[in-house]
TIRO-2110 file (N, C-alpha, C; in Angstrom, 1 decimal):
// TIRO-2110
98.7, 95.5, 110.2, N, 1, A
98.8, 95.0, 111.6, CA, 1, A
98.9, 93.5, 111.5, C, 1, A
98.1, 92.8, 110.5, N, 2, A
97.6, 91.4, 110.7, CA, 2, A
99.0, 91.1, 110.5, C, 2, A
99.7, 91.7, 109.1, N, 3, A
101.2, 91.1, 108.4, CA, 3, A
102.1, 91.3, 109.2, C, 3, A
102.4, 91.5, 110.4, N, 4, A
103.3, 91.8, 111.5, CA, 4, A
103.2, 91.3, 112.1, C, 4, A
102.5, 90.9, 113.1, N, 5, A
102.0, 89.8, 114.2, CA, 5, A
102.3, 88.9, 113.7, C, 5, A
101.4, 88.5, 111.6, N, 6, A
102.0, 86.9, 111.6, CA, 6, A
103.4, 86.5, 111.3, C, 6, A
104.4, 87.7, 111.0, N, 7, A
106.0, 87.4, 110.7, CA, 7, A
106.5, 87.4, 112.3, C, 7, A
106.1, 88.2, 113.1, N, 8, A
106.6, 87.4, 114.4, CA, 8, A
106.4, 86.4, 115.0, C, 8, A
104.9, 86.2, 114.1, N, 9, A
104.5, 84.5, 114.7, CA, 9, A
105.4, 83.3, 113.9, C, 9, A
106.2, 83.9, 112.7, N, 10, A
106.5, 83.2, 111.7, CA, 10, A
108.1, 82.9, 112.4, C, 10, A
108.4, 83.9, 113.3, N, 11, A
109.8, 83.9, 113.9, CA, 11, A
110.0, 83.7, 115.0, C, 11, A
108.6, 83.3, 115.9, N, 12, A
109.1, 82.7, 116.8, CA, 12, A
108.8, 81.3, 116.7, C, 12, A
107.7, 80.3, 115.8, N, 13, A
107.7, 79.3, 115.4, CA, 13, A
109.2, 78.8, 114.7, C, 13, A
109.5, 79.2, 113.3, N, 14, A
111.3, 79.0, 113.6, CA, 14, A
111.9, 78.9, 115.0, C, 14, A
112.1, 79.7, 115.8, N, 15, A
112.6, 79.5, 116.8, CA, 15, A
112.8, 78.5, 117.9, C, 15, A
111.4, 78.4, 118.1, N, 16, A
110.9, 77.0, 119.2, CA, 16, A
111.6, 75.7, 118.2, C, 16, A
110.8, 75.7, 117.0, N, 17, A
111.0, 74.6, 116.3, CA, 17, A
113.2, 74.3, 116.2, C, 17, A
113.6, 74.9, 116.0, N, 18, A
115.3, 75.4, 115.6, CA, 18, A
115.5, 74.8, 117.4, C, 18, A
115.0, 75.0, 118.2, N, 19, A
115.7, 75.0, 119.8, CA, 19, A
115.4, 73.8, 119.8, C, 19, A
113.9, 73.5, 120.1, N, 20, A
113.8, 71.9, 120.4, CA, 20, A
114.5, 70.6, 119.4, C, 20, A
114.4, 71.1, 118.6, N, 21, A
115.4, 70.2, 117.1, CA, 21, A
116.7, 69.8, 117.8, C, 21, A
117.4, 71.1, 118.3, N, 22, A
118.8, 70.6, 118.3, CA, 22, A
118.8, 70.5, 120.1, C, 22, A
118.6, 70.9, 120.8, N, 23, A
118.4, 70.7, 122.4, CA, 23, A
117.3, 70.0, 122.8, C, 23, A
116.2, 70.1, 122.3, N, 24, A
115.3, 68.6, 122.8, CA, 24, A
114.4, 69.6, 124.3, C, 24, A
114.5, 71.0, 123.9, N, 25, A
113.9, 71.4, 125.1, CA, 25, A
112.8, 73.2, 124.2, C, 25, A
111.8, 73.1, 124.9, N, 26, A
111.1, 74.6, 124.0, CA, 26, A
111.2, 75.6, 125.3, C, 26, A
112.0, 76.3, 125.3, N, 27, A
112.0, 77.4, 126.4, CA, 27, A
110.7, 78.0, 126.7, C, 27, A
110.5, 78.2, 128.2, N, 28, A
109.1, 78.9, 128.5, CA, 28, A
109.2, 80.2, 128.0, C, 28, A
110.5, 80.7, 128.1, N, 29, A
110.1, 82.2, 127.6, CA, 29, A
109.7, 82.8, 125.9, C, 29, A
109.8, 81.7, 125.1, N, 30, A
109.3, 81.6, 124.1, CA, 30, A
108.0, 81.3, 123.7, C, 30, A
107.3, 80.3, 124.6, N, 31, A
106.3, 80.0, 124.4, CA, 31, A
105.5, 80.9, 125.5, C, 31, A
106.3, 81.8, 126.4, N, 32, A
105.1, 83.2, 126.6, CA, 32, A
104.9, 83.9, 126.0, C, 32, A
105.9, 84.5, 125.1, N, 33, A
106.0, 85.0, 123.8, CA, 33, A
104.7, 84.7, 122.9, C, 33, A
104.9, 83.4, 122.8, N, 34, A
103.6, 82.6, 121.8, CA, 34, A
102.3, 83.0, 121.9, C, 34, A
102.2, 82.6, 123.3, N, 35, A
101.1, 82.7, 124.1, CA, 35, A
100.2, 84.3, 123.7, C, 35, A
101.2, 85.0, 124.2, N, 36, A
101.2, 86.8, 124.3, CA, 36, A
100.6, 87.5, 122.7, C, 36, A
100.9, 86.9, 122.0, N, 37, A
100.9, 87.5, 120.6, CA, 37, A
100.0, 86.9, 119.9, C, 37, A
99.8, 85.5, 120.8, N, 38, A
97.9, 85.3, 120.3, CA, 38, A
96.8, 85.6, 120.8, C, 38, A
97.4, 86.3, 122.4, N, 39, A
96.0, 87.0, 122.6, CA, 39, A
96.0, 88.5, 121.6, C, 39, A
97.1, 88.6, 122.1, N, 40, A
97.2, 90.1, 121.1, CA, 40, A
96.1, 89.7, 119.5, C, 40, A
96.7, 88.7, 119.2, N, 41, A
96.0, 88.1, 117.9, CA, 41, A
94.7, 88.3, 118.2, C, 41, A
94.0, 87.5, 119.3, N, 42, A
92.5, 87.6, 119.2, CA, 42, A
92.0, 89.2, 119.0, C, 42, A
92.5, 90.4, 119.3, N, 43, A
92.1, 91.7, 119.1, CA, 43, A
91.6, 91.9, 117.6, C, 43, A
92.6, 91.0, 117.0, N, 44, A
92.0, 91.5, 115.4, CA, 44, A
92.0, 90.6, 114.5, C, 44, A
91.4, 89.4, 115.3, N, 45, A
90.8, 88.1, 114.4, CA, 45, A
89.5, 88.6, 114.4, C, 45, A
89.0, 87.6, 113.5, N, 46, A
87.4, 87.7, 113.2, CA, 46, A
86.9, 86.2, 114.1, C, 46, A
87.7, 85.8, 114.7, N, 47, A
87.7, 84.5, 115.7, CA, 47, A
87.0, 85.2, 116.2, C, 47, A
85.4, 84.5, 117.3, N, 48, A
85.3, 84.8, 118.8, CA, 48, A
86.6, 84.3, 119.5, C, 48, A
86.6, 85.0, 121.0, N, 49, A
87.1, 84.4, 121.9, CA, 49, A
86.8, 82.8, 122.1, C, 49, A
85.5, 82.8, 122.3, N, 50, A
85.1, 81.0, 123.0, CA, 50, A
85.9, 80.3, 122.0, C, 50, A
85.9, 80.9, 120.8, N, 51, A
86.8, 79.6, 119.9, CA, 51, A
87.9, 78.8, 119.8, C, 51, A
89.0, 80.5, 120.2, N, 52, A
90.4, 80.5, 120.9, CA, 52, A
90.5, 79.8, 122.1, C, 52, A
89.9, 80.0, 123.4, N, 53, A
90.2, 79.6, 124.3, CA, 53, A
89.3, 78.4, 124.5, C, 53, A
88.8, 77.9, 124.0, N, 54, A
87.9, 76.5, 123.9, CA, 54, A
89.1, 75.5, 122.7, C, 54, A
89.9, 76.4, 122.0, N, 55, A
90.5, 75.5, 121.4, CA, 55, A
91.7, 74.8, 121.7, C, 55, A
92.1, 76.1, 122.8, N, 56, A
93.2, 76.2, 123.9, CA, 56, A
93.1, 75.0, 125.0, C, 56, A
91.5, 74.9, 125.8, N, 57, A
91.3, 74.1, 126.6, CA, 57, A
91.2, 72.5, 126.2, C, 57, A
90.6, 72.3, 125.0, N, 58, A
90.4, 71.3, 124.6, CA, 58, A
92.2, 70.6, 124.1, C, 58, A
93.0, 71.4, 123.5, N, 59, A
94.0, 70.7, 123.2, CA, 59, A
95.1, 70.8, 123.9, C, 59, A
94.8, 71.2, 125.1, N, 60, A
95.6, 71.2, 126.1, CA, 60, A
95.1, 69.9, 126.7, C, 60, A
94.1, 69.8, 127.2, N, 61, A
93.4, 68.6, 127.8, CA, 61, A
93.7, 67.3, 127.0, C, 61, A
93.9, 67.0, 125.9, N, 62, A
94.0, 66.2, 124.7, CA, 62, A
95.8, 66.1, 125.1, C, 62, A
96.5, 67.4, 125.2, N, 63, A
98.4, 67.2, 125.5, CA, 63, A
98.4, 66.2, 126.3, C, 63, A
97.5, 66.8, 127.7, N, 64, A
98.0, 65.9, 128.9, CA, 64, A
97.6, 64.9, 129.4, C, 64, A
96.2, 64.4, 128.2, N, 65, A
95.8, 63.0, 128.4, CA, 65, A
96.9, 62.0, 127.3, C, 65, A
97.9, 62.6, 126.2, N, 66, A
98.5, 61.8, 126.0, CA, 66, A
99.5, 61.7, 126.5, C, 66, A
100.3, 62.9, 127.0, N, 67, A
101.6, 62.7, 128.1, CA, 67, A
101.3, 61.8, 129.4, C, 67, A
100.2, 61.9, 129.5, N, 68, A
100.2, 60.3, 130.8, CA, 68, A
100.1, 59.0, 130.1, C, 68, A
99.1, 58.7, 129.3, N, 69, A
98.9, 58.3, 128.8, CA, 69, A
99.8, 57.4, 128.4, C, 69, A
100.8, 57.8, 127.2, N, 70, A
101.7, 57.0, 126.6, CA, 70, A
102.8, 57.2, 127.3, C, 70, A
103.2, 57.8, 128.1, N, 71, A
103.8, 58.1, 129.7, CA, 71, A
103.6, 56.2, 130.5, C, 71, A
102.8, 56.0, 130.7, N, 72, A
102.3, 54.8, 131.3, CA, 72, A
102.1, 53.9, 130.1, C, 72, A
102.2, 53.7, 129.2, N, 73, A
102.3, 52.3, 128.0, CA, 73, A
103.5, 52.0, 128.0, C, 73, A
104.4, 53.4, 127.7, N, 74, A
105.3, 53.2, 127.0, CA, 74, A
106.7, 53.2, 128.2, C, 74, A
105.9, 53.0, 129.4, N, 75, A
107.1, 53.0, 130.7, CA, 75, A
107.9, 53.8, 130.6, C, 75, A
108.2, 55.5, 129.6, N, 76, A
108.8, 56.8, 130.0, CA, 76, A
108.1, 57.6, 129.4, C, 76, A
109.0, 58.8, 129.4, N, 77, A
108.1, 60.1, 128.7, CA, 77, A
107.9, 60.4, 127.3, C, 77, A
106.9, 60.0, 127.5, N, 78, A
106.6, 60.3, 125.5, CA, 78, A
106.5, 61.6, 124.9, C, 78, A
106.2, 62.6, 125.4, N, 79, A
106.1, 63.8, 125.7, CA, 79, A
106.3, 64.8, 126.7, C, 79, A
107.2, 65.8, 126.4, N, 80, A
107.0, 66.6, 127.6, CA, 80, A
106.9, 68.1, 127.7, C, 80, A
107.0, 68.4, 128.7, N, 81, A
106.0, 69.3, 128.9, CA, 81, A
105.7, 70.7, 128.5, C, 81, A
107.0, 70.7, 127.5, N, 82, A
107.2, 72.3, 126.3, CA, 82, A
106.1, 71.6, 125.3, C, 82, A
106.2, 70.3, 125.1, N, 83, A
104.8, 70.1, 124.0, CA, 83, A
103.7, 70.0, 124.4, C, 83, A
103.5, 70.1, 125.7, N, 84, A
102.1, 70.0, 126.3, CA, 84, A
101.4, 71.6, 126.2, C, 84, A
102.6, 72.3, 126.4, N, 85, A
101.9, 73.7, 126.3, CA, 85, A
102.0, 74.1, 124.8, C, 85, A
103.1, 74.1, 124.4, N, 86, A
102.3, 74.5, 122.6, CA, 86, A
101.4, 73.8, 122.2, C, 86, A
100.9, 72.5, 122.7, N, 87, A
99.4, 72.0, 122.1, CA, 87, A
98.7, 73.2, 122.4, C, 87, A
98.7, 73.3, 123.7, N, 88, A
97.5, 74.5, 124.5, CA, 88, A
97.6, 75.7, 124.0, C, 88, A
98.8, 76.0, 123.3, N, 89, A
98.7, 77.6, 123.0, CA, 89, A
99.1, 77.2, 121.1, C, 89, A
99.1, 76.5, 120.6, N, 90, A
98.4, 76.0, 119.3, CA, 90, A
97.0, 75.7, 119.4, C, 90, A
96.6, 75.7, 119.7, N, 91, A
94.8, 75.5, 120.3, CA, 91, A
94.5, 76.8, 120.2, C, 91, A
95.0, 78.0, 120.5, N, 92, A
94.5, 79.1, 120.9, CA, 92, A
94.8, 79.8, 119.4, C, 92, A
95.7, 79.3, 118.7, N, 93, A
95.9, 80.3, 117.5, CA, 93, A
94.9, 79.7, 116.6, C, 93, A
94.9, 78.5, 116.5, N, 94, A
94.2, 77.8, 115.1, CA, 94, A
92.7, 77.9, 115.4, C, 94, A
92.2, 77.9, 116.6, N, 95, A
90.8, 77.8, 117.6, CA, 95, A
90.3, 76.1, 117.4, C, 95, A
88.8, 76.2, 118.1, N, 96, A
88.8, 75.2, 118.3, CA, 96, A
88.1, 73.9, 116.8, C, 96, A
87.6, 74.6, 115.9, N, 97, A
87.2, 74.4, 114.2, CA, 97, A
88.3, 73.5, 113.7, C, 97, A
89.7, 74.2, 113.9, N, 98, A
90.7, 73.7, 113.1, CA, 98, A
91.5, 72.8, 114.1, C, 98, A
91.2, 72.1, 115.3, N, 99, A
91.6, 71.6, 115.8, CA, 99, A
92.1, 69.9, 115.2, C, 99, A
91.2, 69.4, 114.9, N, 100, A
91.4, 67.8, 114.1, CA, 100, A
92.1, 68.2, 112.8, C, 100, A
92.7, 69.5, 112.2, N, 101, A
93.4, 69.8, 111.3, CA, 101, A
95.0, 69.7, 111.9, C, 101, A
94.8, 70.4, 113.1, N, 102, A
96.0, 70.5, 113.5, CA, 102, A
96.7, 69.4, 114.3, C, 102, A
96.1, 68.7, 115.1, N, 103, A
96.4, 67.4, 115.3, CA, 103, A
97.1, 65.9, 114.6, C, 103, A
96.1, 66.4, 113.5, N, 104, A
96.1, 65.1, 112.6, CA, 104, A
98.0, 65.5, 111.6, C, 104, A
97.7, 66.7, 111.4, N, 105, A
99.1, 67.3, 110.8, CA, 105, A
100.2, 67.7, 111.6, C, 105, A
99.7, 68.0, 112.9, N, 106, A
101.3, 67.4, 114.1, CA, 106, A
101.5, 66.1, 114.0, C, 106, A
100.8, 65.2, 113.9, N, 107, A
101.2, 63.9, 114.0, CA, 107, A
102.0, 63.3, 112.7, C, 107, A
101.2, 63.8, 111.7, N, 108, A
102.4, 63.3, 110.3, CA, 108, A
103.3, 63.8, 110.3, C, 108, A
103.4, 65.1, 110.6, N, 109, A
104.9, 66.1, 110.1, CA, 109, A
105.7, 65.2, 111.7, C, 109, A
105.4, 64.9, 113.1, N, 110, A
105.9, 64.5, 114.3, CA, 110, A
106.2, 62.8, 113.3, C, 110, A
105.9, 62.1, 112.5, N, 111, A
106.2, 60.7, 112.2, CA, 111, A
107.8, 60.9, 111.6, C, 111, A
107.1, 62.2, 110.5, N, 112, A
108.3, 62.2, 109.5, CA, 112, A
109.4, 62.8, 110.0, C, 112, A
109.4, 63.2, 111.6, N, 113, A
110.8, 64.0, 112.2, CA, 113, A
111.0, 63.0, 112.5, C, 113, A
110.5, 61.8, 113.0, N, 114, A
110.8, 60.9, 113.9, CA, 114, A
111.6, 59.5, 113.0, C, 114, A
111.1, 59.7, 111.6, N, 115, A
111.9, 59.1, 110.7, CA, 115, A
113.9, 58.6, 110.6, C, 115, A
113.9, 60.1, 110.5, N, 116, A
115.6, 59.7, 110.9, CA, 116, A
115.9, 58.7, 112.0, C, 116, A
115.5, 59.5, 113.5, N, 117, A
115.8, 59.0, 114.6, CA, 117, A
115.9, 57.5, 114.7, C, 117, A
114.6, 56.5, 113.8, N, 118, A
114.7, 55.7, 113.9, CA, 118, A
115.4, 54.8, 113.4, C, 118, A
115.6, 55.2, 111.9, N, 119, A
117.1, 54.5, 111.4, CA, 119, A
118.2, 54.5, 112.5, C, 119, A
118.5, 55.7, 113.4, N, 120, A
119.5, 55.7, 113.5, CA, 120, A
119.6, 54.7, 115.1, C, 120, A
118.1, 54.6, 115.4, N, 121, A
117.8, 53.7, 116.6, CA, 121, A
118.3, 54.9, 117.8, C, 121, A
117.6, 55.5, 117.6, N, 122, A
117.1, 56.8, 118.9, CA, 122, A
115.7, 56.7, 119.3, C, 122, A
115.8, 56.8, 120.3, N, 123, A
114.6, 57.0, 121.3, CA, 123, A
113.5, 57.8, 121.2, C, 123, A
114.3, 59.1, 121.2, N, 124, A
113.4, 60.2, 121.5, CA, 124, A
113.8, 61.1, 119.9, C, 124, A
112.6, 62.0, 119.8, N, 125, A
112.5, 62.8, 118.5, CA, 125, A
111.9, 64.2, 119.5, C, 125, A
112.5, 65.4, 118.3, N, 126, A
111.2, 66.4, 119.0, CA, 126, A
109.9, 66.3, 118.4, C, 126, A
109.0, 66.7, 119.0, N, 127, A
107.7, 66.9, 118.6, CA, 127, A
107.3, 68.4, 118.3, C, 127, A
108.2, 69.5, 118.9, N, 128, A
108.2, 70.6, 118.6, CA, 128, A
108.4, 71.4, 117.2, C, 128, A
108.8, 70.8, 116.6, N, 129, A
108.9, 71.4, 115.1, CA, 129, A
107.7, 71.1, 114.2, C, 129, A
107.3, 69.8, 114.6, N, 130, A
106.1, 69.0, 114.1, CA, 130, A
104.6, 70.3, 114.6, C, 130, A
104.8, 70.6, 115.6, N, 131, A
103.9, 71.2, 116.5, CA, 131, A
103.5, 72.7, 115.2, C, 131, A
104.9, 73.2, 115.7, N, 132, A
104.8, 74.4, 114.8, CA, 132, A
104.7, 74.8, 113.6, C, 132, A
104.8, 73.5, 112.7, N, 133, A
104.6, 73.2, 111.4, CA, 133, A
103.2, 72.5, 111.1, C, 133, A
102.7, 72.3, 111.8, N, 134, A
100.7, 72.2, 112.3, CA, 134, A
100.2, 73.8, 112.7, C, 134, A
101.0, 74.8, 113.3, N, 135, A
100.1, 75.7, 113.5, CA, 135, A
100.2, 76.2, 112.3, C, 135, A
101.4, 76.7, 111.5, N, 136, A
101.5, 76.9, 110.4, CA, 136, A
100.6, 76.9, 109.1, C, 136, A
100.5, 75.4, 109.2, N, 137, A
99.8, 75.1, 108.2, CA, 137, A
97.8, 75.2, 108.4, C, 137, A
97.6, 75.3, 109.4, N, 138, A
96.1, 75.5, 109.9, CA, 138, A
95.9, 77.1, 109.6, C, 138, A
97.2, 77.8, 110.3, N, 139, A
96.5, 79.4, 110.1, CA, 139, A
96.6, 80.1, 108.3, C, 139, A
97.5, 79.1, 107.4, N, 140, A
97.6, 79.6, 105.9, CA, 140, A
96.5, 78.8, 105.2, C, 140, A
END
């Protein structure tokens, strides 16, 4: 059961990451998907609950203190709002232990997407692949 959940987790992370890459947008209906298959997950983790959903609350809260945040430094949107919720529901897969793992590794894998863009003198990057390539690497 475990090895099935995580190949669908493995295919819809491709997915989100593959959409926001080339359209710059993570569809809700994917990321209920997400959402769905990690509570399903918590049934046959050895996670408590408070872990999951304390990891969910905390890095959700953390999304939307930087989407204002650098929102207001940076005079536009630095993030939006499909990354705000895979923070929250990457919070929920990794829990709340592996949270400063996952963070710390959105942010390098989010530098090195953001690499190209800057040679090429673009604005915006996704954060989305970066995202999914932190939950990745937290839950192996």
């Amino acid at each position: 059961m475990h090895g099935g959940i995580l190949i669908c987790l493995a295919f819809l992370l491709m997915m989100i990451a593959h959409t926001d890459w080339k359209k710059f947008i993570i569809p809700n209906r994917f990321l209920g998907y997400l959402l769905g298959l990690g509570i399903f997950w918590q049934f046959f983790s050895s996670a408590p609950w408070n872990e999951s959903l304390s990891g969910a609350l905390l890095s959700g809260i953390v999304a939307l203190a930087l989407k204002y945040t650098l929102g207001v430094l940076l005079k536009r949107e630095a993030l939006g709002w499909g990354d705000v919720k895979l923070m929250a529901i990457g919070g929920l897969w990794v829990g709340l232990s592996a949270l400063p793992l996952f963070w710390i590794t959105g942010g390098l894998l989010g530098i090195l997407a953001a690499i190209p863009g800057w040679r090429n003198k673009k604005e915006y990057f996704p954060l989305g692949p970066a995202l999914c390539g932190a939950i990745a690497v937290c839950l192996l």
